[in-house]
C-alpha positions in Angstrom: 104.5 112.8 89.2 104.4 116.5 88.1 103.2 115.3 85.1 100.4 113.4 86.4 99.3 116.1 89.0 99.6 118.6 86.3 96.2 121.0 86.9 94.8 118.7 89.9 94.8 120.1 93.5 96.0 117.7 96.2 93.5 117.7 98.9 95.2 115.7 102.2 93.2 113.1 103.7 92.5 115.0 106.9 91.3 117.8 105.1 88.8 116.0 103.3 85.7 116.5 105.7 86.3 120.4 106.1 86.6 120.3 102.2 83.7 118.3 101.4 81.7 120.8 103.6 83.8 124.2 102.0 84.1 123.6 98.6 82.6 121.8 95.4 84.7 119.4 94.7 82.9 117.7 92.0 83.9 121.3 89.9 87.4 120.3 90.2 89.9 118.0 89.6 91.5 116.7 92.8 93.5 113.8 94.0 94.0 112.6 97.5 96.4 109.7 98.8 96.2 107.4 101.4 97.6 104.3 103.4 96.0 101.6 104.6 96.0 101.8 108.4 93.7 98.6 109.8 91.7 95.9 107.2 88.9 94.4 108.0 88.2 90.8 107.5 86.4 90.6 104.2 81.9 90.6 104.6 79.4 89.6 103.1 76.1 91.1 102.3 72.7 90.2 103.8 72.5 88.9 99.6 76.2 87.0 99.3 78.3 90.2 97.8 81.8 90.2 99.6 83.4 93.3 100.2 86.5 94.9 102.3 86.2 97.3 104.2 89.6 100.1 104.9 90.7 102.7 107.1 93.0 104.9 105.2 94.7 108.0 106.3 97.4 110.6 105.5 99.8 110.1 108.4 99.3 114.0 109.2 96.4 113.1 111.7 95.8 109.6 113.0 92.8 110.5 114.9 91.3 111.6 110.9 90.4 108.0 109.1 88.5 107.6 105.4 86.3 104.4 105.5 87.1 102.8 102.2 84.5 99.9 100.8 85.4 97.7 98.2 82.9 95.9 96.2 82.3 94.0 92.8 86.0 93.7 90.9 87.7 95.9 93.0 86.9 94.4 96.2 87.9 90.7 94.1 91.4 93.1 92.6 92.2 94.3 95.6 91.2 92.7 98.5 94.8 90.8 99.5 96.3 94.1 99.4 99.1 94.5 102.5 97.9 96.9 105.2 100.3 99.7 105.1 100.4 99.9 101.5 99.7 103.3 99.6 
């Protein structure tokens, strides 16, 4: 793991709104991690495209939830994954 977050900044979940609005983050290399808290029922679009939809968050602050929409091959990878996974 130190390996792979070698020169990345981890930026919690709950901290991502102030961060978005504080810093560029498209300048810097940052990771984030999350577990998913509720699933909805897969949906479909007003043109036949399925997609999930999750609420993810860090554990730190359950009021502070990341919508997460999956579409295309990830939505079709992904979709069956267990809520409470990371």
């Amino acid at each position: 793991m130190d390996r792979k977050m070698a020169n990345r900044k981890l930026i919690r979940l709950s901290q991502l709104k102030n961060k978005l609005a504080t810093e560029n983050l498209e300048e810097i290399d940052w990771v984030t991690f999350g577990v998913i808290v509720r699933k909805v029922t897969p949906q479909s679009t007003n043109n036949g495209r399925t997609f999930s939809i999750w609420r993810l968050n860090d554990l730190r602050d359950l009021n502070e939830c990341i919508s997460l929409f999956l579409f295309g091959e990830v939505h079709k990878e992904h979709w069956k994954t267990d809520q409470g996974t990371v």
